[in-house]
C-alpha positions in Angstrom: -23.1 -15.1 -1.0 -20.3 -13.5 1.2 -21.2 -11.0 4.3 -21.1 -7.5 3.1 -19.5 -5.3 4.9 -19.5 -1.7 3.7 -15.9 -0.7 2.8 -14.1 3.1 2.0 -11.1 2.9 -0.1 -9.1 6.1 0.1 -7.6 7.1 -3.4 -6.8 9.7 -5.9 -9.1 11.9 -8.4 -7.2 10.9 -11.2 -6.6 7.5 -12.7 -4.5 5.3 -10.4 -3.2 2.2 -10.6 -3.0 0.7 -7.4 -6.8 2.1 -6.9 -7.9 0.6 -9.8 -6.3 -3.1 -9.0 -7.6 -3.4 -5.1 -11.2 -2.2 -6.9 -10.7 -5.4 -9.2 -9.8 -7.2 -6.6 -12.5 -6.4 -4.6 -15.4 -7.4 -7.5 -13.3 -10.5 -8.0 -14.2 -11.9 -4.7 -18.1 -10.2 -4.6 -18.1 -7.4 -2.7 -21.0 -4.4 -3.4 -20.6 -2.1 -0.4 -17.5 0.2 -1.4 -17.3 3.8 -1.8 -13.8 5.3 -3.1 -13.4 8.8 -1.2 -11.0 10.3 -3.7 -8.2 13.3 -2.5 -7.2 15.6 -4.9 -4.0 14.5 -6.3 -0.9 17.5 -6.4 1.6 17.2 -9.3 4.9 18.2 -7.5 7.2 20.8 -9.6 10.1 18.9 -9.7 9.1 15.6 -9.3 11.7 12.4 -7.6 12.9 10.9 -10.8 15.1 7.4 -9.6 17.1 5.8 -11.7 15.0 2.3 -11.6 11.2 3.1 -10.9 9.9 -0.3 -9.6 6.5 0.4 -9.1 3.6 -0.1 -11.5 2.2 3.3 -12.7 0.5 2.5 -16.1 -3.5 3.0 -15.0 -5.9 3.2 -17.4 -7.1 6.0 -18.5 -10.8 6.4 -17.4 -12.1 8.8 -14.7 -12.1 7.6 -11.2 -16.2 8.7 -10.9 -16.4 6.5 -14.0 -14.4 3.5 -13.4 -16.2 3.5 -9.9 -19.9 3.6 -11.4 -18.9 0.6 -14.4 -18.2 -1.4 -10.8 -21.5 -0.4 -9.3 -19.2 1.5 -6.4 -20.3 5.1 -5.1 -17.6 7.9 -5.4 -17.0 10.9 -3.7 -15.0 13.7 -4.0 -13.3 14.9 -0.5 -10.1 16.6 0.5 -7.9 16.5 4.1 -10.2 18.6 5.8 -13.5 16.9 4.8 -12.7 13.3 4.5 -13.2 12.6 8.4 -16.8 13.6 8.2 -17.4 11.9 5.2 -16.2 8.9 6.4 -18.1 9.1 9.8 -21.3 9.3 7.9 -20.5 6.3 5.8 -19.9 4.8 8.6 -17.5 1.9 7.4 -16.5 -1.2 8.5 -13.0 -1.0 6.9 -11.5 1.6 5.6 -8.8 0.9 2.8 -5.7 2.9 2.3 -5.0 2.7 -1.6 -3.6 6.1 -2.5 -2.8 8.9 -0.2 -0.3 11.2 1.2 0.4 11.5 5.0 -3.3 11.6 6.4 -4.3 14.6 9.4 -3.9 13.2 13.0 -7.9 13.3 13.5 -8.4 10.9 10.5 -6.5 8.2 12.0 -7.5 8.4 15.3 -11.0 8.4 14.7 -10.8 5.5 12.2 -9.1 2.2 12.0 -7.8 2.5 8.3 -6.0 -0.3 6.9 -2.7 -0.1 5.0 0.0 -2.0 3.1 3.4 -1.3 3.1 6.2 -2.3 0.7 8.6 -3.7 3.3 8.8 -5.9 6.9 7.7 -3.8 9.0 9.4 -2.3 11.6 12.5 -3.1 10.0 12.4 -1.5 6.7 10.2 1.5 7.4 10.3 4.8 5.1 10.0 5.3 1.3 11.8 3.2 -1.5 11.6 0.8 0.9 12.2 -2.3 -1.5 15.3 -1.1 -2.6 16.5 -0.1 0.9 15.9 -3.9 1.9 18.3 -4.9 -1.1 21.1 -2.3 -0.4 21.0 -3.6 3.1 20.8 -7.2 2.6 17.6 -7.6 4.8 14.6 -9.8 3.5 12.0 -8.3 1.0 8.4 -8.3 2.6 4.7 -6.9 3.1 3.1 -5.8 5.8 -0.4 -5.0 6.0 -1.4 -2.9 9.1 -3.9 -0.4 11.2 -2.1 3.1 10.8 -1.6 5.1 13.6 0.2 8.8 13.7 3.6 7.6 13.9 5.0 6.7 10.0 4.9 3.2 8.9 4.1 1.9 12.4 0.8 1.2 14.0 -0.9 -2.5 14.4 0.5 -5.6 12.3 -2.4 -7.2 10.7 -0.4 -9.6 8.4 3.0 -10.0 7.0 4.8 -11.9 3.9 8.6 -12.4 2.7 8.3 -12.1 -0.9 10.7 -15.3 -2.4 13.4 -14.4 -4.7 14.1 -17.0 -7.5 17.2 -17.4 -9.0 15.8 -16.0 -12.6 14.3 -13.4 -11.1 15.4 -9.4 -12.1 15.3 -6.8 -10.0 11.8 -5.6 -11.9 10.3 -8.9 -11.9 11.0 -9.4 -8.0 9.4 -5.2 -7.4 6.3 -6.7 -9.4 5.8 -9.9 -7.1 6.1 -7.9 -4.3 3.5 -5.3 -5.6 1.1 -8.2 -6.3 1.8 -9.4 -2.3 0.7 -5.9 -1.5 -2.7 -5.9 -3.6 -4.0 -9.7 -2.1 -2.9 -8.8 1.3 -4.8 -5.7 0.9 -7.9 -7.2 -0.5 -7.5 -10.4 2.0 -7.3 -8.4 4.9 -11.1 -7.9 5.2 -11.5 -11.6 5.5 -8.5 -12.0 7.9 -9.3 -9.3 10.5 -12.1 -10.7 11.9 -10.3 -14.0 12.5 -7.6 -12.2 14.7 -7.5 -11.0 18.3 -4.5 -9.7 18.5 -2.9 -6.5 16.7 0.7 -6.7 18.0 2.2 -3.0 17.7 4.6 -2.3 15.2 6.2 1.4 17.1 10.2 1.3 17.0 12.5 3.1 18.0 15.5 1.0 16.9 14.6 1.4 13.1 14.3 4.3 11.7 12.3 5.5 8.1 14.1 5.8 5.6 13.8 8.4 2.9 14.2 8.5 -1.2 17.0 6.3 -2.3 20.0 8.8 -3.4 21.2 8.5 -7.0 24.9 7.6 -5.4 23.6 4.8 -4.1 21.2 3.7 -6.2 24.1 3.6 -8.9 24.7 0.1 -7.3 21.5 -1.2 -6.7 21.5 -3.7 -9.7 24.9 -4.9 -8.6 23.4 -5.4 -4.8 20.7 -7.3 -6.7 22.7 -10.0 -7.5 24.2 -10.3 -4.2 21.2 -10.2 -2.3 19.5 -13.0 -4.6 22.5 -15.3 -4.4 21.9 -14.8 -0.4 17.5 -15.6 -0.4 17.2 -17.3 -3.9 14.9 -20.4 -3.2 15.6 -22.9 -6.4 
């Protein structure tokens, strides 16, 4: 039987996808101590609407409370302002980013919370980061990571290239990459304690990127194909 530590995954309350995948993960490899502290998730107005979305979306459709109790994993409701306090009386030994917006200084100071993020860090920081990799010609990666305050930064705790085949699409290559992201996530409870050294990720020569704009994401298929003939492993 493997150690069990007692785990926090932050999330949604309302069906999620990548939530729902790390929790699968999770009972895959065996462990019982997890408690999902779900946010309160805020439908923008006018939602981003890209021209390629890339990352998987389709949950299914069962309340978080109830998904969590088929698993055997406790569930709590908690916002910004309360999630600190709930976590300090869980008292965890990780705790798992997988669904939130930017969290309050306090949070992340006071807890080491565990991340992944779509791209090599520090070099592809920001969001649509995938596609900003392609557009630039850099190589596609993972990076799993301690958060700290400043965005996409904090302590490395593992990274991966993601390969690029040469019958890959654009879509299949977004999907292998989003795979990375859930075993790296779910790995890194075993790998952490193996490590003594979190080398810090803070740049200043890089800087975040934001949403990709349509103009350039126009030619994002075409820089595909460029960037694959560049990486593609046979």
């Amino acid at each position: 039987m493997i150690h069990q530590p007692k785990i926090a995954i932050i999330s949604y309350n309302t069906p999620h996808r990548k939530t729902q995948d790390v929790l699968n993960g999770l009972k895959a490899k065996g462990y019982q101590n997890v408690s999902v502290f779900a946010l309160p998730f805020v439908q923008r107005e006018n939602p981003f609407k890209p021209i390629y979305q890339h990352r998987p979306s389709k949950a299914i459709q069962i309340e978080p409370i109830d998904f969590c109790q088929n698993f055997g994993y406790d569930f709590e409701q908690t916002t910004a302002d309360t999630l600190n306090h709930q976590l300090n009386e869980f008292n965890a030994d990780y705790v798992i980013i997988a669904g939130a917006g930017l969290l309050p200084d306090e949070l992340v100071e006071n807890h080491k919370i565990i991340n992944t993020h779509p791209g090599f860090l520090p070099l592809t920081r920001g969001l649509d980061s995938l596609k900003w990799a392609i557009t630039k010609g850099v190589k596609i990666g993972v990076t799993t990571h301690f958060v700290d305050t400043e965005a996409d930064a904090g302590f490395l705790i593992e990274q991966k290239h993601v390969p690029v085949y040469a019958n890959d699409t654009f879509h299949s290559v977004a999907y292998r990459q989003y795979e990375t992201e859930i075993e790296m996530l779910v790995n890194s409870i075993e790998l952490i304690p193996t490590l003594s050294d979190f080398k810090s990720l803070s740049s200043n020569e890089f800087e975040a990127t934001r949403r990709m704009p349509k103009a350039t994401e126009e030619n994002l298929m075409q820089a595909f194909e460029i960037y694959k003939e560049k990486y593609k492993r046979e």
